[in-house]
C-alpha positions as CSV (number, residue, x, y, z in Angstrom):
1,X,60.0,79.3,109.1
2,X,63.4,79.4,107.6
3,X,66.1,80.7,109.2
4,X,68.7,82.9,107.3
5,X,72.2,81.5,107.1
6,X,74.8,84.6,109.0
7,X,77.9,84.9,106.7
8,X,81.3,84.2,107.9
9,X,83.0,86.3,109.6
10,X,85.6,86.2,106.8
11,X,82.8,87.0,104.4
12,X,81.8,89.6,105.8
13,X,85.7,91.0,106.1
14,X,85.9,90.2,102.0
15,X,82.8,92.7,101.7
16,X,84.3,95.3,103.5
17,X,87.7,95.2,101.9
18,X,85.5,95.1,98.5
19,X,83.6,97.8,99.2
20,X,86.8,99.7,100.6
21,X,88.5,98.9,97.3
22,X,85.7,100.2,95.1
23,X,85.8,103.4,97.1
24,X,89.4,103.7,96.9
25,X,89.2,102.9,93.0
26,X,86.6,105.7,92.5
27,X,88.5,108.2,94.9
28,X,91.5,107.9,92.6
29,X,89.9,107.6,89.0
30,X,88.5,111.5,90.7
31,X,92.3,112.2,91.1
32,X,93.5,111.1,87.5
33,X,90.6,113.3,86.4
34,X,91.8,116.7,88.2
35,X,95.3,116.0,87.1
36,X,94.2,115.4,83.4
37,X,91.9,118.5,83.4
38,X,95.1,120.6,84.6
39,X,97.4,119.4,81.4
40,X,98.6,122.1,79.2
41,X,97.2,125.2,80.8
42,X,99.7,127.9,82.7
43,X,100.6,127.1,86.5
44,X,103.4,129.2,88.4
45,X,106.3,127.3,90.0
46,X,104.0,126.4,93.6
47,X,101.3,125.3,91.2
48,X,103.4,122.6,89.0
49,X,105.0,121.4,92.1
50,X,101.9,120.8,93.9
51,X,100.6,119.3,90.8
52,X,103.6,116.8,90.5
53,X,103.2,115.9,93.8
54,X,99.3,115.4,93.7
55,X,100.3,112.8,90.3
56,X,102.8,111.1,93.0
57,X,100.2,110.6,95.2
58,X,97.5,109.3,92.2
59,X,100.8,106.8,91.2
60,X,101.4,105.6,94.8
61,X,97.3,104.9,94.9
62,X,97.1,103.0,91.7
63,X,100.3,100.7,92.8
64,X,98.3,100.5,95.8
65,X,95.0,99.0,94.2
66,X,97.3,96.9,91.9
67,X,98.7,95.1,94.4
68,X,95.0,94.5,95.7
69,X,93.7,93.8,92.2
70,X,94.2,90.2,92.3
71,X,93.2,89.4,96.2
72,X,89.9,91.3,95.9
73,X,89.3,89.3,92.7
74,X,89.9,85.8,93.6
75,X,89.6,85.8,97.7
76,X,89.1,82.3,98.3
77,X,92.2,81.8,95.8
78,X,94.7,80.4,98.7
79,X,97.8,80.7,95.8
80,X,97.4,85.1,95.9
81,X,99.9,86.5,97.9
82,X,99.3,90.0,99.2
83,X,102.3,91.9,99.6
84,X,101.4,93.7,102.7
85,X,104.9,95.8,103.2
86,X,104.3,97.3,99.9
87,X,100.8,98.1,100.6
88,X,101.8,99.8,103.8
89,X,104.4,101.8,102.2
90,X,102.8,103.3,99.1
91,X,100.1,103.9,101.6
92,X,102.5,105.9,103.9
93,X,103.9,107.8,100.7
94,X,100.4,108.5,99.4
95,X,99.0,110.2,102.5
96,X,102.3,112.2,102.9
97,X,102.0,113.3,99.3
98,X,98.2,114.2,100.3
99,X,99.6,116.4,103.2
100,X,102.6,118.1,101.4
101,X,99.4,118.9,98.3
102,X,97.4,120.1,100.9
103,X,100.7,122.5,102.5
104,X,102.0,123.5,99.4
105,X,98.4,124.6,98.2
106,X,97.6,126.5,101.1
107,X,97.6,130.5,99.2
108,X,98.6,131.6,102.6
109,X,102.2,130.3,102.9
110,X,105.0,132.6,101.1
């Protein structure tokens, strides 16, 4: 009988933070769609600001995935440098452009 070979626990880390990227990729390629579908048509004042801050959000995401880009390519590639602060901060400026989206959306405020 032959046994099976357990990955790595780094391996197995790499697949995660693979598949996480993927879904992060797809997540935002979603976004870039529902701000290109909104080009050129009316909005009132609370619309194009929500709008511009949902594109701030899309921006902060795609810096986000760049900065991945080349560590998720190449992880065994001990020369890629990760720039983790960065990361961290688009990552704090995308979910607070997610939240202010999701306040100034709300039909409820005045």
């Amino acid at each position: 009988m032959v046994k099976k070979k357990k990955p790595s626990e780094k391996a197995v880390a790499i697949k995660g933070l693979r598949d996480a990227y993927e879904k992060f990729n797809a997540a935002t390629g979603r976004a870039i769609l529902v701000s290109d579908r909104n080009v050129g048509q009316f909005h009132t004042g609370r619309q194009r600001r929500a709008l511009m801050v949902f594109f701030k959000m899309t921006a902060h995401n795609l810096s986000m995935l760049e900065l991945c880009a080349e560590f998720i390519e190449n992880p065994d590639d001990e020369t890629v440098l990760v720039d983790h602060f960065s990361i961290a901060t688009l990552a704090r400026a995308s979910i607070d452009a997610a939240l202010m989206t999701m306040y100034i959306s709300e039909p409820s405020l005045t």
